[in-house]
C-alpha positions in Angstrom: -7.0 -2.8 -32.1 -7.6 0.9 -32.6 -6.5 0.9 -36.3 -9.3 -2.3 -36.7 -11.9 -0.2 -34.9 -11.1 2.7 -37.4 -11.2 0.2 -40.6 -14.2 -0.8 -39.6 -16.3 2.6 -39.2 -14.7 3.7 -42.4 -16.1 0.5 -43.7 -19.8 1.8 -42.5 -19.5 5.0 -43.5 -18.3 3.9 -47.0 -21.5 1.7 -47.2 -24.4 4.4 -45.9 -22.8 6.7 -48.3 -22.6 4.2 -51.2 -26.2 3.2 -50.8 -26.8 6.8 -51.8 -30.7 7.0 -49.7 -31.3 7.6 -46.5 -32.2 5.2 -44.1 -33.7 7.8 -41.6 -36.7 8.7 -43.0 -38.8 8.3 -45.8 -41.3 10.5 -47.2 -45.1 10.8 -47.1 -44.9 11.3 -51.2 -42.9 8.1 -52.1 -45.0 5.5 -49.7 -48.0 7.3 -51.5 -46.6 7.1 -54.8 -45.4 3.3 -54.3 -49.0 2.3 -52.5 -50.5 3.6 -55.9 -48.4 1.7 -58.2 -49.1 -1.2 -56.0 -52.3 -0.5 -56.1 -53.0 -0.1 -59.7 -50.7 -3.6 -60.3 -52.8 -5.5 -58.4 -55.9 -4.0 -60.1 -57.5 -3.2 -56.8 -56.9 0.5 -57.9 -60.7 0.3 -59.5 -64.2 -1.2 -58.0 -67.1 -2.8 -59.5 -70.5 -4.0 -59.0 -71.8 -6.9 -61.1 -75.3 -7.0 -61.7 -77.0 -10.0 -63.4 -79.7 -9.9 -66.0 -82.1 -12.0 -67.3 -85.1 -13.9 -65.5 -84.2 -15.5 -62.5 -84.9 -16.1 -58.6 -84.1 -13.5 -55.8 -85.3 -15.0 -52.4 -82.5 -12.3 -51.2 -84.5 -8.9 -49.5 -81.5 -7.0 -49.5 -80.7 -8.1 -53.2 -84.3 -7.2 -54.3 -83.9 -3.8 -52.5 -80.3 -3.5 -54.4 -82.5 -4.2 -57.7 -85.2 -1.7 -56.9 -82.9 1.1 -56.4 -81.0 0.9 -59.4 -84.2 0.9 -61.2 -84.7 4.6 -59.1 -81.3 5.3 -61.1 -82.5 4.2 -64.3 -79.8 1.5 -64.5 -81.8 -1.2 -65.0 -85.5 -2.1 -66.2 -87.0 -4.3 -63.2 -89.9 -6.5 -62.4 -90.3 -9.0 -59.6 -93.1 -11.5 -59.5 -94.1 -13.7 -56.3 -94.9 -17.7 -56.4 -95.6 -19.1 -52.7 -97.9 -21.6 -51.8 -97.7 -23.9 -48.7 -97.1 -28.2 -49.1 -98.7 -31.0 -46.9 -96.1 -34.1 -47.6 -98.1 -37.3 -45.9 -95.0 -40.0 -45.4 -94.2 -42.9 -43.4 -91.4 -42.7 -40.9 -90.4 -45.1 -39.0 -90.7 -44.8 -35.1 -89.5 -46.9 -32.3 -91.9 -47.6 -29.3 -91.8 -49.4 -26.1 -93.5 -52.6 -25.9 -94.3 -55.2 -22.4 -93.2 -58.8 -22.9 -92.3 -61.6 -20.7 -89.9 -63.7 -20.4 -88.6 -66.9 -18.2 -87.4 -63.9 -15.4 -90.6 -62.5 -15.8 -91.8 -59.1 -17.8 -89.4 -56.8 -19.3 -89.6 -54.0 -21.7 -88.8 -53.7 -25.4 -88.3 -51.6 -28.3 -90.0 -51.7 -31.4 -90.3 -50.3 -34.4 -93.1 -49.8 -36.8 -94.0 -47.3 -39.5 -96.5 -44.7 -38.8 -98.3 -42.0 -41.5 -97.2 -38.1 -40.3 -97.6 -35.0 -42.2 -95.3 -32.3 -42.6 -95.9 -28.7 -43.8 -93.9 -26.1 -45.5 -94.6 -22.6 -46.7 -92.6 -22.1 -50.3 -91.7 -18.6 -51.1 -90.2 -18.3 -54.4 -89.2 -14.5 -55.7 -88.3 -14.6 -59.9 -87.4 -10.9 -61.0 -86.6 -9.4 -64.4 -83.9 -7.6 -64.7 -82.3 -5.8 -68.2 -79.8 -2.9 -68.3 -80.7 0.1 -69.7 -78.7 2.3 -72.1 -77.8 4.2 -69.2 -76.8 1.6 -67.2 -75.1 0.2 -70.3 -72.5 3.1 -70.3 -70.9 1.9 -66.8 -70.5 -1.4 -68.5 -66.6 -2.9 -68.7 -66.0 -5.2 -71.3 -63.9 -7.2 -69.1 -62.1 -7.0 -65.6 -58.9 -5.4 -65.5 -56.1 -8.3 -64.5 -53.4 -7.9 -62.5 -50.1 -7.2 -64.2 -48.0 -10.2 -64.0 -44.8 -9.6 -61.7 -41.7 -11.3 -63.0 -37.9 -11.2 -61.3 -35.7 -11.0 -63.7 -32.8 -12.2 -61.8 -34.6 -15.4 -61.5 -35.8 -16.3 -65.2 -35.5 -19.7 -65.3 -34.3 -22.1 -68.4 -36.6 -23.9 -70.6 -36.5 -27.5 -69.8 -37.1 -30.1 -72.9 -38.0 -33.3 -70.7 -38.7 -35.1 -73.7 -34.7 -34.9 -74.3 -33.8 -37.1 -71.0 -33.3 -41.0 -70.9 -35.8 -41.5 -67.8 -38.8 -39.4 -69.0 -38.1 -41.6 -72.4 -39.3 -45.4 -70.5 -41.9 -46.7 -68.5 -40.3 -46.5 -65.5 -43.7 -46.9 -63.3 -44.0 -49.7 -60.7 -46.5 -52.7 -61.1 -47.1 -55.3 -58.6 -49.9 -58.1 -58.5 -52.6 -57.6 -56.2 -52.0 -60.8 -53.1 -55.2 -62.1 -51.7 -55.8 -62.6 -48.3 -55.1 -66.7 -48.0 -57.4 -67.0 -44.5 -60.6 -66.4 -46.7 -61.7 -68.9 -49.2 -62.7 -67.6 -52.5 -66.1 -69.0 -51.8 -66.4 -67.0 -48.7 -65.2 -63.8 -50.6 -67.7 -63.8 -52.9 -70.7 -64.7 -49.9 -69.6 -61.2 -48.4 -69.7 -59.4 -51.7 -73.3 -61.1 -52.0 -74.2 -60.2 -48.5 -73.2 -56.4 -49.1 -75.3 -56.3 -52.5 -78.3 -57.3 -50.4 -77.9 -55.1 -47.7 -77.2 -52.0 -50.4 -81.0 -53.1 -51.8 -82.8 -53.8 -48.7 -81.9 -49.9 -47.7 -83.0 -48.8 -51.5 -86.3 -50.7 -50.9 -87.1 -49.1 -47.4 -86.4 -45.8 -48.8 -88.9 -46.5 -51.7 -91.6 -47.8 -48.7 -91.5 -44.4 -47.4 -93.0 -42.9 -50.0 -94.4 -39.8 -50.1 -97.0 -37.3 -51.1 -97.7 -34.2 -51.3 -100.4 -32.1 -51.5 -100.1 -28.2 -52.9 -102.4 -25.0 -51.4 -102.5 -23.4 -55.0 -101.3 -26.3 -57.8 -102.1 -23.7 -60.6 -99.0 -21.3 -58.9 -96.9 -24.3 -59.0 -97.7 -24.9 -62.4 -96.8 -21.6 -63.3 -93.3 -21.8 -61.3 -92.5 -25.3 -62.6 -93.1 -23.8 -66.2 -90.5 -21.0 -65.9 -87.1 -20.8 -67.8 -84.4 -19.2 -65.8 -81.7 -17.3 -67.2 -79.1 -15.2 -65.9 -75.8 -13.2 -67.3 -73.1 -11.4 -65.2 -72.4 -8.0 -66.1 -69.9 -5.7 -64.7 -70.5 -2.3 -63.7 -68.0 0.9 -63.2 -68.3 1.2 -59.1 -65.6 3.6 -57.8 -61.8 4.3 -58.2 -59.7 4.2 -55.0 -56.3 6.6 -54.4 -53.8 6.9 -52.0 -53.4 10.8 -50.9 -51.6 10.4 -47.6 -49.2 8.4 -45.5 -49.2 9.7 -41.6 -47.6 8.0 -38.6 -44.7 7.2 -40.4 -42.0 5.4 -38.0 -38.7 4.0 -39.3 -37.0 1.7 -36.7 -33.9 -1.0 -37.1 -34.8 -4.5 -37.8 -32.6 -7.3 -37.6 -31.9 -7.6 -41.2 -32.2 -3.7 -42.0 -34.2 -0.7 -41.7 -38.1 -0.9 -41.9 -40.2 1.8 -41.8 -44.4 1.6 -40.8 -47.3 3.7 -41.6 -50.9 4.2 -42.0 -51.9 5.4 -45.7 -55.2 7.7 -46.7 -57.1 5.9 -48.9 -60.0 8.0 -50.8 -62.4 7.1 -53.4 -63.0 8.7 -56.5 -65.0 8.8 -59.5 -68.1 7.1 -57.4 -71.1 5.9 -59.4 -74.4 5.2 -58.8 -74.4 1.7 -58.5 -71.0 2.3 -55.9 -73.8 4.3 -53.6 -76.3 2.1 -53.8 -74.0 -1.7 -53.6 -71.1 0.2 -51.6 -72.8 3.1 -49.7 -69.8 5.2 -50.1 -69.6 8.9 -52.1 -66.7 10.7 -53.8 -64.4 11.8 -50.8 -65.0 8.3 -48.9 -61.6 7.7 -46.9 -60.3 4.4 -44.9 -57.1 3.7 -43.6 -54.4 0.7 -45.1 -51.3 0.1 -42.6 -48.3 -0.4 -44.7 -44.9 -1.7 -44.2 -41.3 -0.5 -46.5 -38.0 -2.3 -46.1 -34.9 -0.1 -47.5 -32.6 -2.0 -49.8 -29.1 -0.3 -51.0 -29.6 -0.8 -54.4 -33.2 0.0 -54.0 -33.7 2.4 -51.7 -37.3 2.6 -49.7 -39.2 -0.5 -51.2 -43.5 -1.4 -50.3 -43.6 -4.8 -48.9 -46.4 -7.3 -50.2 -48.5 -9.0 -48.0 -46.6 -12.0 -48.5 -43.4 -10.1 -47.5 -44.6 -9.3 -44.1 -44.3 -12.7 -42.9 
């Protein structure tokens, strides 16, 4: 039994020492350094605002204010122009009311329904703005958002499969049975309920085209003018801020059921801050927040940054 015991602490020693980290602790500069990479793989590592120009609405007050600033910077040319005008819509609706009648037990009430004229109002507010970047806004411009960089196993490259080459992807092998009528319901009486459902769909097209409606503008020529306008719009993409790891604090490494696992919280700061990061972001060069992260140690890895995904 003793020589078994000994075997088998030999046997864990061997392995500690053959994994060749340690499983102790784990340093502030390698979660850093792996939270960056991570970072920059995923293409979080950079921010940006996208801004839209061309003629088009903003009923948005915070948007508008968004826009106004940036024209401050000297980002963007802007101009915003206002349409409102209230509506009176006259239409019938249709409203039930109670009614006396009698009967062989005497009077009783009823409902009825009948269509009555009412008017509704509405107050239309309409904001179109004008909005074109200016050469200095054009040097924050990105072709293109960066992408996150594909990650691939290569333990677990899989074959190419030609499913062309196989005998059952080569036939029709699809299933195709004939549709079985019901035998209670007589042809005749099939085609009756398709009639009966035709008539009801038109009957409930020709109510809705009894309660017609109109409407009746405060200032037609400003709904002219807004009915005349062509919109147009293009996304454009904007250099907002670039976002670096510089810390990991609270580190704590404990033993997990399927290994060591070490916890931390990580210092992230941004950098490189623009002026459309200040205004969309409200943040400034030196802006810090805190990303809890999560390592599993490996042997033939050593200290490795779990995913999201990994987590679970």
């Amino acid at each position: 039994m003793k020589r078994i015991i000994i075997i088998t602490i030999a046997i864990s020693e061997f392995l500690v020492i053959g994994c060749g980290h340690s499983t102790k602790t784990v340093s502030s500069a390698l979660i850093v350094n792996q939270v960056n990479t991570n970072l920059s793989d995923l293409a979080t590592n950079q921010a940006f605002v996208e801004i839209r120009t061309g003629t088009y609405e903003c009923n948005d007050v915070e948007a508008r204010k968004c826009l106004r600033s940036m024209s401050a910077a000297g980002l963007i040319d802007y101009s915003v122009d206002r349409y409102a005008w209230w509506e009176k819509t006259s239409r019938s609706v249709k409203k039930s009311h109670t009614v006396r009648k009698s009967g062989w037990l005497g009077y009783y009430n009823d409902t009825e329904y009948k269509w009555v004229k009412e008017d509704d109002y509405q107050f239309c507010d309409h904001y179109v703005v004008s909005v074109f970047l200016t050469s200095k806004g054009k040097k924050l411009e990105v072709d293109e958002l960066p992408t996150p960089v594909k990650r691939e196993d290569k333990d677990m490259v899989q074959p190419v499969i030609k499913e062309s080459k196989y005998e059952w992807n080569k036939q029709r092998i699809d299933e195709t049975w004939p549709e079985i009528e019901n035998p209670f319901i007589s042809p005749s009486r099939r085609r009756q309920e398709q009639m009966t459902d035709n008539a009801q769909k038109n009957s409930e097209s020709q109510k809705k085209e009894t309660s017609k409606e109109k409407t009746v503008y405060s200032d037609s020529l400003r709904v002219a003018d807004y009915s005349e306008l062509v919109f147009t719009s293009e996304p454009h993409y904007l250099k907002a801020y670039s976002v670096k790891a510089v810390k990991a604090r609270n580190i704590v490494v404990i033993d997990g059921l399927t290994g060591p696992v070490a916890t931390a919280e990580v210092i992230l700061q941004k950098e490189k801050v623009t002026d459309p990061g200040r205004i969309y972001h409200g943040i400034d060069n030196g802006s810090r927040s805190l990303m809890e992260v999560a390592l599993k140690y490996y042997c033939d890895k050593g200290w490795v940054l779990l995913l999201e995904n990994e987590k679970k």
